[in-house]
C-alpha positions as CSV (number, residue, x, y, z in Angstrom):
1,X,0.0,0.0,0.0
2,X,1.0,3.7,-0.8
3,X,-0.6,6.7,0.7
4,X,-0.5,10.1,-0.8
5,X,-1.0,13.2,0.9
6,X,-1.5,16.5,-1.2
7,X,-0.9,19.8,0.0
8,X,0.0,23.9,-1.1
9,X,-3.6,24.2,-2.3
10,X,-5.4,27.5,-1.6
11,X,-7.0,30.5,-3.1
12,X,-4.5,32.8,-5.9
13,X,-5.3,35.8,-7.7
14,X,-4.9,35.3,-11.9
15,X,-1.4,35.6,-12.7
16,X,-0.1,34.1,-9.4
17,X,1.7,30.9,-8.6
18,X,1.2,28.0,-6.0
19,X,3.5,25.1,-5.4
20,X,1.6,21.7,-4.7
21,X,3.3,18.8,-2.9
22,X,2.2,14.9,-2.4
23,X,4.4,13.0,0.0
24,X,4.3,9.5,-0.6
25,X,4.4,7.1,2.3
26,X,7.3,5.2,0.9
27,X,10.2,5.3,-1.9
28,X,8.0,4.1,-5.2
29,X,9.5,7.0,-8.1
30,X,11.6,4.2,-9.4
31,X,8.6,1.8,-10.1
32,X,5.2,4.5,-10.5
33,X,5.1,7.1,-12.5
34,X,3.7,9.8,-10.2
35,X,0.8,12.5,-12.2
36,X,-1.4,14.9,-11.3
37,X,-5.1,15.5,-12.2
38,X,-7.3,18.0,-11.6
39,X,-11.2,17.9,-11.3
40,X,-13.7,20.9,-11.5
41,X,-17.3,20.5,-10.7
42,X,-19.7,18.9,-13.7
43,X,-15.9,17.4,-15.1
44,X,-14.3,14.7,-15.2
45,X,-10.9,14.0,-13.7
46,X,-8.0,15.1,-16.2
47,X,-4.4,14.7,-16.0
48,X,-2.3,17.8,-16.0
49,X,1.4,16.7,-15.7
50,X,3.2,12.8,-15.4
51,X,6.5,11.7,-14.9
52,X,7.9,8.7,-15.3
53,X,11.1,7.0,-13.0
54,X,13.1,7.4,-16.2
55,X,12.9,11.5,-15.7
56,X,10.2,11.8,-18.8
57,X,7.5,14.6,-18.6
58,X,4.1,14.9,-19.7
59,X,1.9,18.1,-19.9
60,X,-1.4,18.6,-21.0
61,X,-1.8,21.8,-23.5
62,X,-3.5,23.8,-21.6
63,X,-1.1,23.9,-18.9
64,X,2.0,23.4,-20.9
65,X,4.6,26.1,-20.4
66,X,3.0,26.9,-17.2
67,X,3.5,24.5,-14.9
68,X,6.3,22.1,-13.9
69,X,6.2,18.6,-12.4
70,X,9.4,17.5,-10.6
71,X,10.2,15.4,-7.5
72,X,12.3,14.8,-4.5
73,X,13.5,11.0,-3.6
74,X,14.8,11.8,-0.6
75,X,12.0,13.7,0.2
76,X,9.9,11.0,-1.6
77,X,7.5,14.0,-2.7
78,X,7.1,15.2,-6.1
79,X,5.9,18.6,-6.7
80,X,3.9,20.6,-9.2
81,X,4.2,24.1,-9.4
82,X,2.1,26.5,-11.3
83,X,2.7,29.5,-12.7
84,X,0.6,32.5,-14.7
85,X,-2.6,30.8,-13.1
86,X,-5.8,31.6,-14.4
87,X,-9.4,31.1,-13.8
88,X,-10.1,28.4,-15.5
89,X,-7.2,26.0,-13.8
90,X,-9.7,26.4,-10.5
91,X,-10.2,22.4,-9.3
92,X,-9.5,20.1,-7.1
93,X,-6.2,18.6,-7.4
94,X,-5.2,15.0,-7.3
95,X,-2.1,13.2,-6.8
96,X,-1.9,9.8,-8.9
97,X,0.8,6.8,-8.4
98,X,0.7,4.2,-11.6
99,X,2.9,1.2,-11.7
100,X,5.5,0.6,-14.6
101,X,5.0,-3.2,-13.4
102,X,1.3,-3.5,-13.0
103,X,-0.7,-1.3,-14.8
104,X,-3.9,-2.1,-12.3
105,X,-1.6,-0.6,-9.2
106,X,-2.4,3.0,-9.0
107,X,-2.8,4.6,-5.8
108,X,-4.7,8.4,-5.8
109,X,-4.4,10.9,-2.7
110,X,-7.4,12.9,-1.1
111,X,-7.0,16.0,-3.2
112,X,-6.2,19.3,-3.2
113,X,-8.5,22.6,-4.0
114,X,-7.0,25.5,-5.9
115,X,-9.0,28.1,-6.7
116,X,-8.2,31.0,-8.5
117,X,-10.3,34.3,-8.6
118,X,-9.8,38.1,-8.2
């Protein structure tokens, strides 16, 4: 078992930035790749940014540019930060762990709101 726990949501004016974090219970970035996905109300669940234990990114296109994915091992905690927010990247904010060895092993955390508004 892996537990996730997000955290660095919050409320940011357009144009701002916030930093999110997910702390994994365990070392796993060699064998998950570790994404975030973000959910507004009436959506479904998207992913925003992945990276894989070989160092490869993945961005969708609305957010590429703008925001980063990177981790910590020795922190086990991978990070997305997000720049030049707008309105529209208001959500709620999930953490996702997928295993390169069994596709079916994917753990999620509890989520994270960000909302952005003047």
């Amino acid at each position: 078992q892996v537990q996730l726990v997000e955290s660095g949501g919050g409320l940011v004016q357009p144009g701002g930035s916030l930093r999110l974090s997910c702390a994994a219970s365990r070392s796993i970035f060699s064998i998950y790749t570790m994404g975030w996905y973000r959910q507004a109300p009436g959506n479904q669940r998207d992913l925003v940014a992945a990276l894989t234990p070989g160092g490869h990114t993945n961005y969708a296109d609305s957010v590429q540019g703008r925001f980063t994915i990177s981790r910590d091992n020795a922190k086990n905690t991978v990070y997305l930060q997000m720049n030049s927010l707008k309105p529209e990247d208001t959500a709620v904010y999930y953490c996702n762990a997928k295993s390169i060895v069994l596709s079916s092993r994917e753990y999620w955390g509890q989520g994270t709101q960000v909302t952005v508004s003047s």
